[in-house]
C-alpha positions in Angstrom: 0.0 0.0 0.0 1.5 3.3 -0.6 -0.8 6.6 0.2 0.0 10.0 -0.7 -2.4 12.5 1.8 -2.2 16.1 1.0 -2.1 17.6 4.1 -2.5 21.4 3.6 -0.5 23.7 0.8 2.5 22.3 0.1 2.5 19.2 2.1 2.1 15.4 1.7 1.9 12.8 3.8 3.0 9.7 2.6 2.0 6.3 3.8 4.0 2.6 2.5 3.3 -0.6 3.7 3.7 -4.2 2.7 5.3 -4.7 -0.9 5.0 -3.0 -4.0 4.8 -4.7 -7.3 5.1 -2.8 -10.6 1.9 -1.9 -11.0 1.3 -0.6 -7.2 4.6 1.1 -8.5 3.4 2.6 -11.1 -0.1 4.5 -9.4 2.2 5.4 -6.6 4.4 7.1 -8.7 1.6 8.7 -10.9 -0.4 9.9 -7.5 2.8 11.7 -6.1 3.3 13.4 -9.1 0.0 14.6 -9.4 -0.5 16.0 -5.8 2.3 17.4 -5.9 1.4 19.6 -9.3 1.4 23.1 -7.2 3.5 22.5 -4.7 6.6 24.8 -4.1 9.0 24.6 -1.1 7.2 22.0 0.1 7.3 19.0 3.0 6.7 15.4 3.0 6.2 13.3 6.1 7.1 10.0 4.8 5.9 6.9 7.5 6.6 3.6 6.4 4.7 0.5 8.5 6.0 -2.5 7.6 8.5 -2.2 4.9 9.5 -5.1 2.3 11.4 -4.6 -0.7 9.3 -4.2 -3.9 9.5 -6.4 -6.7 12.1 -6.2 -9.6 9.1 -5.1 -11.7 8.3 -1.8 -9.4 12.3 -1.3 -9.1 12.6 -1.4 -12.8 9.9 1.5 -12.7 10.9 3.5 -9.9 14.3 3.8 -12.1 12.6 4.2 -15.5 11.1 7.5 -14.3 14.2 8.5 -12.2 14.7 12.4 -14.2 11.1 13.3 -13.5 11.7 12.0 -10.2 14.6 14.7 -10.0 12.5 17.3 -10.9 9.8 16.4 -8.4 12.4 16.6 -5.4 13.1 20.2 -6.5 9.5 21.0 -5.6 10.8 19.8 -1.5 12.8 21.3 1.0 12.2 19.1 4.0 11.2 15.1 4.2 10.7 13.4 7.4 10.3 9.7 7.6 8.7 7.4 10.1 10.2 4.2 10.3 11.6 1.6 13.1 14.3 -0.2 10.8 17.8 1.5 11.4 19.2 0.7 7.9 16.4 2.5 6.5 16.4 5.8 8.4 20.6 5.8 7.4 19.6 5.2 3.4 17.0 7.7 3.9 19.2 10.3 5.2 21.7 9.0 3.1 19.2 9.3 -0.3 18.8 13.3 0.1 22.8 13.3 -1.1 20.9 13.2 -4.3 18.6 15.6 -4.4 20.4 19.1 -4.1 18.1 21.4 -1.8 16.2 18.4 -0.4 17.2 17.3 3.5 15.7 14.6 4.3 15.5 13.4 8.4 14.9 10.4 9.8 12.5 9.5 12.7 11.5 6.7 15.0 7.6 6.0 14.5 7.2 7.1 17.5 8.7 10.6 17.5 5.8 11.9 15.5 5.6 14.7 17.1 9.4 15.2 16.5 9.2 14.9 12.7 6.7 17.0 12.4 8.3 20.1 14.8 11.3 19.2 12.4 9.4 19.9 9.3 7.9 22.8 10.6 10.5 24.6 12.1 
């Protein structure tokens, strides 16, 4: 499952869980880019539940639409992401190295609060 929640002008809350195949992949993709249409210095709170990597399929897709994926980064300035799996909150951190103007923080899922002082702030 992967939700994308506007959450006022130039926020999104983003919610992944389970495993993504390429199709899931592929509306996931196409619903981020469309809420995000008018956003401009915006913020994403990013909480993923029970993580598992997707399929070769979605992989292949996420980096088949990587440039546009560039572009849509520029529209962020802050990302916050929820998740209990160490490894993921360092590639996280480690994944806003390539999007220039884009710092992304990671959070326990239960610093909620946190993440979104963070984002605010």
């Amino acid at each position: 499952m992967f939700k994308v929640i506007p959450n006022g002008i130039n926020r999104l809350d983003i919610e992944m869980s389970g495993k993504l195949n390429a199709e899931d992949m592929k509306i996931a993709l196409d619903e981020l880019v469309s809420k995000s249409k008018n956003i401009e210095n915006g913020k994403m709170l990013y909480e993923i539940i029970d993580f598992h990597l997707p399929s070769l399929g979605a992989i292949g897709i996420e980096f088949s639409r990587l440039p546009g994926m560039f572009g849509l980064m520029k529209k962020f300035d802050r990302a916050a992401v929820l998740t209990d799996k160490t490894w993921l909150k360092k590639v996280s951190e480690f994944e806003g190295a390539f999007y220039p103007g884009l710092e992304i923080k990671a959070f326990n899922r239960d610093q909620k609060a946190e993440a979104e002082d963070w984002l605010s702030s």
